[in-house]
MARVOGU-737595 format. One record per residue: residue in three letters; x, y negated, z of N, C-alpha, C, O in turn. Coordinates in steps of 0.1 Angstrom, whole numbers, plus 5000, padded with zeros to 4 digits. Each point is the difference from the previous one (the first is absolute). Layout:
<mifis>
ALAXYZXYZXYZXYZ
...
</mifis>
This chain:
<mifis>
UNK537049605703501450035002500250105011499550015011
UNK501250064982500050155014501849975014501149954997
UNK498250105015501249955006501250124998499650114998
UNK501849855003500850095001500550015014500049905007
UNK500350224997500650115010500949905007499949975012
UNK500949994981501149925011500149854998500949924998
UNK497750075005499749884998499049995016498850064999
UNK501649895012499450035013499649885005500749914996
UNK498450065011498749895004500650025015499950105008
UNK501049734994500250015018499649955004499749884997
UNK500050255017499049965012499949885009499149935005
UNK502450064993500049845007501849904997500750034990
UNK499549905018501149894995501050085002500949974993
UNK499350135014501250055005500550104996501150045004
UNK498050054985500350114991500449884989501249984998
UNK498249974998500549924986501549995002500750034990
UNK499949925022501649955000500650095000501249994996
UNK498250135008500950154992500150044985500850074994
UNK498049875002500450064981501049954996500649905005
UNK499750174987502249964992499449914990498950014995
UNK502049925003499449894995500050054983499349954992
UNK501850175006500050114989498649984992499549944991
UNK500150165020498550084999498749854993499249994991
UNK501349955019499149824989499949974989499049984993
UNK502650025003500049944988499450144992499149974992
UNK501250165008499650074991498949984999499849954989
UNK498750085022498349974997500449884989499950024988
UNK500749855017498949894992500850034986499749924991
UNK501350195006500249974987499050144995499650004988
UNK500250065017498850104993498449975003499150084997
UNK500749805008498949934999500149874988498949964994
UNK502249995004499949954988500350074986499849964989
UNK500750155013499850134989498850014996499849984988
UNK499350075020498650064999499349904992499550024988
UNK500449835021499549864994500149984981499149994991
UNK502350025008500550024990499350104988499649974989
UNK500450125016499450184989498349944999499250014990
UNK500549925022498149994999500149834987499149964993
UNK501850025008500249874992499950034984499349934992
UNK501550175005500850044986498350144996499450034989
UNK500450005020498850104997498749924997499050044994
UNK500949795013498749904993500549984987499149974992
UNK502250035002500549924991499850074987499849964988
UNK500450195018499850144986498649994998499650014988
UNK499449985022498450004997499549894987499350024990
UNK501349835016499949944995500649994984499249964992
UNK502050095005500450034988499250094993499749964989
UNK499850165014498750104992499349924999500049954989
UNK498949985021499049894994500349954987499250034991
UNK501949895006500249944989500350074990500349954989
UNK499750145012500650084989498550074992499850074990
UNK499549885020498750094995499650135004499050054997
UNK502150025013499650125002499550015016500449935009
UNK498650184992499450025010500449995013500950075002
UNK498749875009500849955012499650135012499049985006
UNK501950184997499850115007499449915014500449905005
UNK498450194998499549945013500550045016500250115004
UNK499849815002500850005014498750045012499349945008
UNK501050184989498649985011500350145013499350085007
UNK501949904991501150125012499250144995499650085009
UNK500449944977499650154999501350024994500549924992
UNK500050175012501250084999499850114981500950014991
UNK498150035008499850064987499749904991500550034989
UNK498849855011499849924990501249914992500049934990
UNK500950105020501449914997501150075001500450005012
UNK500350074981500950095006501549904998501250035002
UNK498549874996501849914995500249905010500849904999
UNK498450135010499849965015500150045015499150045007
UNK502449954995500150115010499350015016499749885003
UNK500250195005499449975014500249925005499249945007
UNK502249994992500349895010500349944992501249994996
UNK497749944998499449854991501749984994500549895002
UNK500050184993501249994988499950074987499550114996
UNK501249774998500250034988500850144989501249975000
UNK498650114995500650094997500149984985498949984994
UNK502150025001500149984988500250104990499749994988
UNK500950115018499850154990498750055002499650084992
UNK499449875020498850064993499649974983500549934992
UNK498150185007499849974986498549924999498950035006
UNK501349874988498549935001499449994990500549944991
UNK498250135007499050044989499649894993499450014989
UNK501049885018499149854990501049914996499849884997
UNK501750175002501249944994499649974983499350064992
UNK501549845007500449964985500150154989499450054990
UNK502050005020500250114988498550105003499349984990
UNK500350105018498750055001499249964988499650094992
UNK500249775005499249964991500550024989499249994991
UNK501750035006500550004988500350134994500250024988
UNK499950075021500150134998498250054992499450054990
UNK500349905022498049984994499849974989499250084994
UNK501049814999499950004986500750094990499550064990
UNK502149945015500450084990499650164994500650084993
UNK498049915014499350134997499150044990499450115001
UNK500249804989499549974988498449925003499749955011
UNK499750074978498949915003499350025008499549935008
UNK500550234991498750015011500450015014499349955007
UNK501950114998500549965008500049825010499949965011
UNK500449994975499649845003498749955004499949935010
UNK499350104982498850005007499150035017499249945007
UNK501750204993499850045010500649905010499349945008
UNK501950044992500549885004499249905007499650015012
UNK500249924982499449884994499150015016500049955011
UNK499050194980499050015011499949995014499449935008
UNK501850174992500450025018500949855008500349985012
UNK499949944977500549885009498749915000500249895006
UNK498750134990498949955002499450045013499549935009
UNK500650204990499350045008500749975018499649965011
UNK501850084984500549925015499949915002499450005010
UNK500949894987499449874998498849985007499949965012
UNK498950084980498550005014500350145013499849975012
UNK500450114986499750075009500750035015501249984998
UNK498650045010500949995010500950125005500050094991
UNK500649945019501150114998498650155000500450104994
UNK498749905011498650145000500350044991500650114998
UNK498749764989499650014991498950094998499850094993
UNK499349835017498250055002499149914990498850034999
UNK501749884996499149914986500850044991500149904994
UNK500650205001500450004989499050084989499250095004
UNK500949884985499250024983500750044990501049944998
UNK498850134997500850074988500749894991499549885001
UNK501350134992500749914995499449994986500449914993
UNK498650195001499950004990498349914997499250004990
UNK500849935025498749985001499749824991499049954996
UNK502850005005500249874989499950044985499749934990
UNK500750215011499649974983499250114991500550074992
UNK497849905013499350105003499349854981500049884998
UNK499650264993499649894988498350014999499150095000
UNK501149794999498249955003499150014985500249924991
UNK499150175010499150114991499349894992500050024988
UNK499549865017499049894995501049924995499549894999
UNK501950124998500749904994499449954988499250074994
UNK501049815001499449954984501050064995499550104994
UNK501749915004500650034989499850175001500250054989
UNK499650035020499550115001499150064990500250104993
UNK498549815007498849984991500049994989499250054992
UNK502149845004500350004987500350124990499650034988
UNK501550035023500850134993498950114999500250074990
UNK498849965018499550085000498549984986499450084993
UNK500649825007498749924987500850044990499450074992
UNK502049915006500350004986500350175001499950044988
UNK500450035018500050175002498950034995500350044988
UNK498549965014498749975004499450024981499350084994
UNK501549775003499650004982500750094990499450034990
UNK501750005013500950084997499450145001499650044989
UNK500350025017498850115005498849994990499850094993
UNK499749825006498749994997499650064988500649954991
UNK498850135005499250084988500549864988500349895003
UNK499750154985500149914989498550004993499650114997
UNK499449775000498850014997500550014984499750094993
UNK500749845005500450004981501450075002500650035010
UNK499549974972501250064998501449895000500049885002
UNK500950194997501149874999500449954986499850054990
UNK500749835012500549944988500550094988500750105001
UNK499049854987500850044987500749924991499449934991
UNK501650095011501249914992500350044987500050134999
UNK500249804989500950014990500549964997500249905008
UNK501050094979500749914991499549924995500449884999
UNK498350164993499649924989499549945006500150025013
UNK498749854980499249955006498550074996499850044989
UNK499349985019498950045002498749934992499149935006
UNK500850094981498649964997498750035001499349914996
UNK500250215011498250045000500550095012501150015004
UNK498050035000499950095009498550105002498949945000
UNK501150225002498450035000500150155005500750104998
UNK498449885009499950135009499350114992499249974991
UNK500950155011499450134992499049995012500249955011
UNK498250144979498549965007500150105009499449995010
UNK501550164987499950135013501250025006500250055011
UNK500749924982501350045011500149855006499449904999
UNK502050155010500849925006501149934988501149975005
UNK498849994981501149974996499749884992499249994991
UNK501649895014500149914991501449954989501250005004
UNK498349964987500449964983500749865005499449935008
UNK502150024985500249885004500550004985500750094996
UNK499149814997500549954986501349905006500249975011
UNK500750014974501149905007500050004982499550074991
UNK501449795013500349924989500550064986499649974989
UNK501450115016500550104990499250114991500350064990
UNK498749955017499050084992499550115006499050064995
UNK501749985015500150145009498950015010499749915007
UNK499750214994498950005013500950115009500750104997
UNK499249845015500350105014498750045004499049935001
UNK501350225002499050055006500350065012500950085002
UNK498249865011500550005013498850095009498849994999
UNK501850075008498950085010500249965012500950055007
UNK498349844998499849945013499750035011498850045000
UNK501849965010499150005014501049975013501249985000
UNK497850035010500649895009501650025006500649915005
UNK499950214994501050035003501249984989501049935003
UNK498850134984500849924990499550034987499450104996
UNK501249794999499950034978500650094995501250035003
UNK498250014990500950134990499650004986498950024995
UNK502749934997499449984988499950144994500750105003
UNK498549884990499650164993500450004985500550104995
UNK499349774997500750024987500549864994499449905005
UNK501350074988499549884990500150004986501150024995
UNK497849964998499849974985500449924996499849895005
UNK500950124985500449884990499050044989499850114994
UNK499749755006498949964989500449914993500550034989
UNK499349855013499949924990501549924997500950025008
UNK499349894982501149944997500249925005501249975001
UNK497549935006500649865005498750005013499150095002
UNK501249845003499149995013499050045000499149984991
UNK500650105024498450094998499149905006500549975011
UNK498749974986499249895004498850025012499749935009
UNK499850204986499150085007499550105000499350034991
UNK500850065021499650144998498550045010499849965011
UNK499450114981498850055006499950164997500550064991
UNK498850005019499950125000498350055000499149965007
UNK501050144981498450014997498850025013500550035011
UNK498049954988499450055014500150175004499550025011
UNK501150104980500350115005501550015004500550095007
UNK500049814987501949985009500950144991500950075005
UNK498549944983500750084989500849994993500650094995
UNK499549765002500549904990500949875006499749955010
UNK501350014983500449875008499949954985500150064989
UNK499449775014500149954990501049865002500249945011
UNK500350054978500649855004500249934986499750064989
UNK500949815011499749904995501349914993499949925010
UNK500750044985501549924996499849894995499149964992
UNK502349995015500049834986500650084985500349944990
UNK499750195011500750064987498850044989500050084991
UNK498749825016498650024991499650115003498849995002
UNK501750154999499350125002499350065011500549955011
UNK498750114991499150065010500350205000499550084992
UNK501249955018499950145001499650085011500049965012
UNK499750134984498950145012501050065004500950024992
UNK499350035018501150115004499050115009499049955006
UNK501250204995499250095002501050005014501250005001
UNK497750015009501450015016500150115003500750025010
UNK498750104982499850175006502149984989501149995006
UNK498650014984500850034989501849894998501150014995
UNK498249885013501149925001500049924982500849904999
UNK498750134991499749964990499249954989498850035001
UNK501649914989499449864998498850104994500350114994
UNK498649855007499050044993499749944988500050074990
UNK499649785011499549914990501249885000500549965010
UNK499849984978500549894995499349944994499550044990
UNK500249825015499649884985500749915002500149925009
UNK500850094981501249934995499249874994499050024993
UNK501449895008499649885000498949965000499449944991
UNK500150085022498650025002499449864997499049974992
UNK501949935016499949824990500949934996501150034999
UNK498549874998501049934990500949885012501149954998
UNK498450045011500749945012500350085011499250105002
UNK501949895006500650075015498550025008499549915006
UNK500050214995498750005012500549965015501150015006
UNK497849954996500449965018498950095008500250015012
UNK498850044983499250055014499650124993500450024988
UNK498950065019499350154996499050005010500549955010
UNK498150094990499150065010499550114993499950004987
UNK499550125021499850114999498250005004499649955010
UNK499550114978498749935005499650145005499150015008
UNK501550114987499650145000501050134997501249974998
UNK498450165002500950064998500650004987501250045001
UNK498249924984499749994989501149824997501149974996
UNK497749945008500349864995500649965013499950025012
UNK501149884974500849885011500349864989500050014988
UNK500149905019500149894991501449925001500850045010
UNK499549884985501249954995500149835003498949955003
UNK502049974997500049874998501549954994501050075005
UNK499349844987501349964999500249795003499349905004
UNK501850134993500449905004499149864990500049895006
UNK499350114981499849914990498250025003499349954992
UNK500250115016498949995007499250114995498849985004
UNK501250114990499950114991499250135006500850105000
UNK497849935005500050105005499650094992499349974991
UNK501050155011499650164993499650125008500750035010
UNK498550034988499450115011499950134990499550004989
UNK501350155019500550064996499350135000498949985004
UNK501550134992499150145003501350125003501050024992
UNK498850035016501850124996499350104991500850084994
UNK498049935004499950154989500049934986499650074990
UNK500749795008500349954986501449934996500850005010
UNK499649964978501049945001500149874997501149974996
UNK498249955003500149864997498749995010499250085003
UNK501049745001499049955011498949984994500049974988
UNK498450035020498650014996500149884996500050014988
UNK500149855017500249904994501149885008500850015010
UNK498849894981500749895002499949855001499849944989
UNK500350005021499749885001501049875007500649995010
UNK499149904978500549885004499749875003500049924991
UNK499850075022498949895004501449875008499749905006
UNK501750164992500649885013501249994992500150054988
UNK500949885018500949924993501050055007501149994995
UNK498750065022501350005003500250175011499150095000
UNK501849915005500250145004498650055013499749945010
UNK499950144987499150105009500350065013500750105000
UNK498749835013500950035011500050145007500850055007
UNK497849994989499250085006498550074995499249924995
UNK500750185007498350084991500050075012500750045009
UNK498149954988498650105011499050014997499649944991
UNK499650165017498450044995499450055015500750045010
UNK498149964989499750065008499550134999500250064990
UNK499050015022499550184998498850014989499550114997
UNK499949744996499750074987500250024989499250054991
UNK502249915007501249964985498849964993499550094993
UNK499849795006499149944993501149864997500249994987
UNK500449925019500449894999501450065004500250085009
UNK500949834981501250015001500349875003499449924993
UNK501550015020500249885001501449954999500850095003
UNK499849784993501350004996500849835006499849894997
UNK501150165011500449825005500749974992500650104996
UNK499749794999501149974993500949865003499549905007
UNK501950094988500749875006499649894997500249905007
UNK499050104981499449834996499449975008500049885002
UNK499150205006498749955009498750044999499249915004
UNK500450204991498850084997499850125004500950095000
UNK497549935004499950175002499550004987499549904994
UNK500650185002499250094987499250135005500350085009
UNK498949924983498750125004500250074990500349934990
UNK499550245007500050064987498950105004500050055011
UNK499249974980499150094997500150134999499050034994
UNK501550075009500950094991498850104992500450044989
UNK498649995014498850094991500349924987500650054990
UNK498849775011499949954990501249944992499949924990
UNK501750125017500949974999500249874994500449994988
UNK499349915017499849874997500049895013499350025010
UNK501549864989499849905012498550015010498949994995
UNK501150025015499049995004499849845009498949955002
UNK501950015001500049865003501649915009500750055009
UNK499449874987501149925002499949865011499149914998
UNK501950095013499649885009500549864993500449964989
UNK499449985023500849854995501349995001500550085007
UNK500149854988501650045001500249875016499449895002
UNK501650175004500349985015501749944994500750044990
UNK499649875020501249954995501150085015500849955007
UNK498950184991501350065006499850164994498950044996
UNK502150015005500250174993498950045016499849965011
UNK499450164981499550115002500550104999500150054989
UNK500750035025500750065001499850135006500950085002
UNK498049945002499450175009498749964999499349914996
UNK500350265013498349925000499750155006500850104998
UNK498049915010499650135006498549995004499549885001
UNK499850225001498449994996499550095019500550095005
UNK498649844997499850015013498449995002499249974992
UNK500750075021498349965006499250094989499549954990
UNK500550195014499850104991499649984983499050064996
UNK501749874996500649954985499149895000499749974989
UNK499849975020499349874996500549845004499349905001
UNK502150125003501149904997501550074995500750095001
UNK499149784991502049984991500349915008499249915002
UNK502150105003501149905005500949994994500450114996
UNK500649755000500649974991501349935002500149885000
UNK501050205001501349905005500649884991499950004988
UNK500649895020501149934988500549975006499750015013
UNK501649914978501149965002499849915006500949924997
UNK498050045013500449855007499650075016499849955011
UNK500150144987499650115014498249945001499649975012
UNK499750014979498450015001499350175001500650104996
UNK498549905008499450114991498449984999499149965008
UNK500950094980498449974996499250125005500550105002
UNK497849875000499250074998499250034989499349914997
UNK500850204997498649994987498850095007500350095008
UNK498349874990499350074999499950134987500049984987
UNK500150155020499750124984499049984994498850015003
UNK501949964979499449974991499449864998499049974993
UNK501949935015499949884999501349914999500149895005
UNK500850194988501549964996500649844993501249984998
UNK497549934997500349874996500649915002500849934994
UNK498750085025500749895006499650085017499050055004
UNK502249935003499850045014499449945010500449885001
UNK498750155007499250035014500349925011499349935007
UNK502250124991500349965014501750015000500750094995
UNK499949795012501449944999500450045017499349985010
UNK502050074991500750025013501749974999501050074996
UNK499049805009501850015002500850084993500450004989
UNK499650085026500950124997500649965010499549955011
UNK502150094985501549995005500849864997501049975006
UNK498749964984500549914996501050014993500349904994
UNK500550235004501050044997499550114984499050075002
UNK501449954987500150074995499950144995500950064997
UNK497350005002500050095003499950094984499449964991
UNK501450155010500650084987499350145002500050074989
UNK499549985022499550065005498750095001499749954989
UNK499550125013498950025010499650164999499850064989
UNK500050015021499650125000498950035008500550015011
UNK498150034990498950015009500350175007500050114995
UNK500249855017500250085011498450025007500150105007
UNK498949864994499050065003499149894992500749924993
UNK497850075007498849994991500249885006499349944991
UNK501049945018500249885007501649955003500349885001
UNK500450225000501149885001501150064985499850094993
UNK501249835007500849984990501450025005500149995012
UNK501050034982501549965006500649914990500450074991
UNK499949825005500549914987501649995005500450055010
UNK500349914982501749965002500049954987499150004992
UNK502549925007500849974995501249955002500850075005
UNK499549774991501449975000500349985014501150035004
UNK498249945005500849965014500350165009500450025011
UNK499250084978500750165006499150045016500450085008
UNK498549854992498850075013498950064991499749974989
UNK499850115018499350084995498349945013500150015012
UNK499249954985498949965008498550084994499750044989
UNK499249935026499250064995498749885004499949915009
UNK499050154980499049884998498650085001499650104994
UNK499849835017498650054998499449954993500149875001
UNK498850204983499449914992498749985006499650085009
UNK499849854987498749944999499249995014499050075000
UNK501249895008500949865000501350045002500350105006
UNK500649804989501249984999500849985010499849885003
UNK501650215011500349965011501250104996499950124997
UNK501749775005500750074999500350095013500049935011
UNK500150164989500250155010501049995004500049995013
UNK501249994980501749965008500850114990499450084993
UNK502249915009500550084992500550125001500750025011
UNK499250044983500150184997501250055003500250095008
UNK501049824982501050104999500849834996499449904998
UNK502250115002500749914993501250074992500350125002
UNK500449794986501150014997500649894999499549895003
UNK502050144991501149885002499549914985500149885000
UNK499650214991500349894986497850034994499050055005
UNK501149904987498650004996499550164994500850094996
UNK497649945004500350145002499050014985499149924997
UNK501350214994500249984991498450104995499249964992
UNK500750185017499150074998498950045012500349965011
UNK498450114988499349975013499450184992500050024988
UNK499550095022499350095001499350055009500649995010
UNK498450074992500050105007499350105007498849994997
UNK501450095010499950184995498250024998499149915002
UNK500750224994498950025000498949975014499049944998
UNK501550105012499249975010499849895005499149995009
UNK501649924988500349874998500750005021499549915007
UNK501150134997501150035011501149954997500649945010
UNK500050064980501449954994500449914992499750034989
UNK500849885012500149864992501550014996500849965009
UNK499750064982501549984994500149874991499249964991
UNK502449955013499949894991501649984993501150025007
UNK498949954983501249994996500749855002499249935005
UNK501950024993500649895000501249974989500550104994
UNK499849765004501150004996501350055001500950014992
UNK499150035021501650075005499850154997501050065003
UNK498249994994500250154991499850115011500550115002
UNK498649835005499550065010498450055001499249924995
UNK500450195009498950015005499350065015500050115005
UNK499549804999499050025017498850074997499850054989
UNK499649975020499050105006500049955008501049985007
UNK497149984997499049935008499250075008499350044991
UNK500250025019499250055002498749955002500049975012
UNK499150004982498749974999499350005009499849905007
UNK499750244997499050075007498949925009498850015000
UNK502349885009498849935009499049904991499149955007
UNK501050024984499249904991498550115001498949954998
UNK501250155005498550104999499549955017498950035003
UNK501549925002499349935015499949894998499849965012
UNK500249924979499649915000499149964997499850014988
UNK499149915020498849974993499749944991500849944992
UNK497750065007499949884988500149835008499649985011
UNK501149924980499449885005498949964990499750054989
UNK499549805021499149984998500149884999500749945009
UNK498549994980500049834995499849955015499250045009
UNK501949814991499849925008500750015012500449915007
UNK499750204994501050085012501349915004500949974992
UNK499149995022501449945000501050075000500050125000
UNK501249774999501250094996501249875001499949885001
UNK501650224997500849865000500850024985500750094999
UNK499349834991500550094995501449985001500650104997
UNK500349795006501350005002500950105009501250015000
UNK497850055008500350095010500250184988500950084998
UNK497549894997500450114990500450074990500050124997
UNK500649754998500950004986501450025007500750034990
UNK500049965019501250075010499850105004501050065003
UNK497750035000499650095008501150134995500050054989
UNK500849985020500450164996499450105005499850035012
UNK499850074974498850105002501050135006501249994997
UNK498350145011500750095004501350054990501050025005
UNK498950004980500850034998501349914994501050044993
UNK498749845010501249924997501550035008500250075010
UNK500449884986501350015009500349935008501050045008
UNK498449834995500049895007499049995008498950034996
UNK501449945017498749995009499449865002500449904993
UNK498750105017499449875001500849905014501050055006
UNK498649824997501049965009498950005008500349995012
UNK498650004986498750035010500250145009499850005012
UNK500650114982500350175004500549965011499350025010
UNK502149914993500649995011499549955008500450035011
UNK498649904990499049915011499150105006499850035012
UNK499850024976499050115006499850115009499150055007
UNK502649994990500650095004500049975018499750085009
UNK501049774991500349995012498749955009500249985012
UNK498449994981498450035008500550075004500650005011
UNK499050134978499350125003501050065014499550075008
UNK502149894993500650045011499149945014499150065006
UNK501249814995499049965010498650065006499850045011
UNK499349964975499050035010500150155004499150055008
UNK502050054986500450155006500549955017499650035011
UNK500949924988500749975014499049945011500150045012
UNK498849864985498849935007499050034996499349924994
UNK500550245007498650024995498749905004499049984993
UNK501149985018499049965011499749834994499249925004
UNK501750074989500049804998499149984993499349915004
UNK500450134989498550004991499049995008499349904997
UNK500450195015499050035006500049855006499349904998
UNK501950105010500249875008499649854996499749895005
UNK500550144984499649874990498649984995499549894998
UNK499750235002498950054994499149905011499349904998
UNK501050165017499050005015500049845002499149925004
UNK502650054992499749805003499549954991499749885000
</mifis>
């Protein structure tokens, strides 16, 4: 409290009886004034506290407080920087303004009037590089980016019966129900249809293309078999009722011969520089699922739905021998372990082993899938790719028998299997009128396995192979090792020495 001027300190009893008694009462009423102002100035401090706003510091600096006047009164037209309206003016400066805000009542808040610890305000919302969800966005950028190894999908209207790749270009043949082949020029960036033929009247069942890729041939429930020239876009050859039942399959043994099968078990083997087939044979009762030969077109072999392979001669064009009948459809079949095994699909997801030229009765019995295999196409001299109704495409090492894990998937059961010359490309059709593209290639680094060899196989009948769409739930484990031991190179060692 500062003293005032006429306010005088007496020296003794006998000046006091001279002050006017005036002059008295004025001091003690401007000493209870003063009392008063120091009263109502605890009372405003304390009201900002509550209010939340910052409490101006009393520390008799004359610049740090200007709504504070010299002689410890209150001034009310000063202007005070940490008022209500102040703040409010502060926001109403938009976001970033608000922000800024925000900041600087933080920052007064810790700092003191120097403001010698003060930190950039932008140092709260600095974004942290190793976030997970960071990693996320940048993984899926990442695949997005990523080169395409196969081509992309191919959609139609119709539904998709055969499917088959040309032996030198990039183009594959897709048959559909209606009778029509699309002809598509593939690759990883996109499809391009190049033409479509209308051929036949009722569903094309099956199209092959000769071993110089000159010729398309294909196949109908409309009994006929026709050539189409692919320089010319036109029909070359017609054999108008080539049988007396809807054909279901065609194999091509050469540039010359291809053979035939129909539904009433019927096979015939053909020549293009003649017009009627070299001959004819009827050894089965029910439709022919599938024909093949191997690189010495000596033996024509034939699955059929009753449950038989059949063997044909073709020099002596006559049966060359017949198995036992099997109580499930024989439905694919593919020749492996440089032609000195047949493997044999059915409908109960088994597959047989024949020894070559020991077609009676089979070798050797393997599961399978358990599931229904309609399927099979040999992707290298040891493993296989089989499918059917459950729409996975999986791959099988033969002899010994170890499912590999699966290839590729679809939604509905898949209807056709190919693929390319170099055997790099695996295309499969489905019921939904669709066709995928697989990329193969790593199946050429796999080794051989070896009888006896452990293994799990429930582990590898789930296995998803690189180019599936689905990953493994193991991947994610692995992932997060291999993070660890990046981070503790040394723990190994540490673990090694105790």
């Amino acid at each position: 409290m500062h003293t005032h001027n006429n306010f005088k300190t007496p020296s003794d009893e006998d000046e006091l009886d001279d002050l006017d008694e005036d002059m008295v009462v004025g001091v003690i009423a401007e000493i209870e004034q003063e009392v008063l102002n120091e009263s109502d100035s605890d009372n405003d401090e304390y009201d900002l506290v509550d209010m939340g706003a910052p409490v101006p510091p009393n520390d008799g600096d004359s610049d740090s407080n200007e709504s504070i006047s010299s002689d410890d009164s209150f001034d009310p037209n000063a202007v005070d920087s940490d008022s209500d309206d102040s703040m409010l003016e502060d926001a109403a400066g938009g976001s970033s303004a608000g922000g800024a805000t925000s900041a600087k009542r933080r920052k007064d808040d810790q700092d003191g009037p120097s403001g010698s610890n003060r930190e950039p305000a932008e140092a709260t919302f600095d974004f942290d590089e190793d976030d997970e969800t960071d990693e996320t966005v940048r993984a899926i950028i990442a695949a997005i980016k990523k080169p395409r190894s196969a081509p992309p999908e191919i959609k139609l209207e119709d539904f998709i019966t055969d499917i088959c790749f040309h032996p030198d270009r990039d183009i594959i043949a897709l048959a559909t129900i209606i009778g029509d082949v699309h002809l598509y020029e593939y690759g990883n960036e996109e499809n391009k249809l190049l033409r479509t033929i209308e051929i036949h009247s009722k569903a094309c069942r099956d199209v092959e293309f000769t071993e110089d890729g000159r010729f398309l041939l294909t196949c109908s429930k409309d009994k006929c078999v026709m050539v189409t020239d692919m320089e010319t876009e036109k029909l070359k050859k017609l054999y108008e009722t080539a049988h007396d039942d809807a054909i279901n399959t065609l194999h091509v043994l050469n540039e010359n011969l291809f053979a035939t099968g129909d539904d009433a078990g019927t096979v015939k083997l053909w020549d293009l520089r003649t017009k009627n087939s070299i001959f004819e044979l009827k050894e089965l009762e029910d439709q022919i699922t599938q024909l093949t030969t191997n690189d010495q077109h000596k033996l024509l072999l034939a699955t059929s739905a009753d449950g038989y392979l059949t063997t044909f001669n073709i020099a002596a064009r006559k049966m060359y021998v017949q198995s036992e009948p099997y109580e499930e459809e024989l439905s694919c079949m593919g020749i492996y372990r440089g032609d000195s095994k047949l493997v044999v699909g059915t409908s109960k997801g088994r597959l047989y082993t024949y020894n070559w030229g020991q077609f009676g009765y089979h070798c050797d019995m393997y599961p399978g899938i358990k599931s229904p295999i309609s399927l099979m196409i040999p992707i290298t001299d040891r493993i296989a790719c089989v499918a059917g109704e459950d729409g996975n495409i999986r791959a099988c090492h033969i002899a010994p028998y170890r499912n590999l894990g699966v290839v590729g998937q679809h939604n509905m059961p898949i209807e056709s299997l190919d693929v390319n010359t170099n055997g790099e490309l695996l295309a499969s059709s489905s019921h939904n009128n669709d066709v995928r593209f697989w990329n193969v290639k790593y199946f050429e680094e796999f080794g051989d396995i070896k009888y006896n060899e452990k293994h799990n196989a429930y582990k590898e009948k789930r296995h998803n192979l690189p180019s599936s769409k689905c990953t493994n739930a193991g991947d994610f484990f692995a992932d997060l090792t291999k993070e660890d031991d990046d981070d503790d190179p040394g723990a190994g060692t540490s673990s090694n020495t105790a």
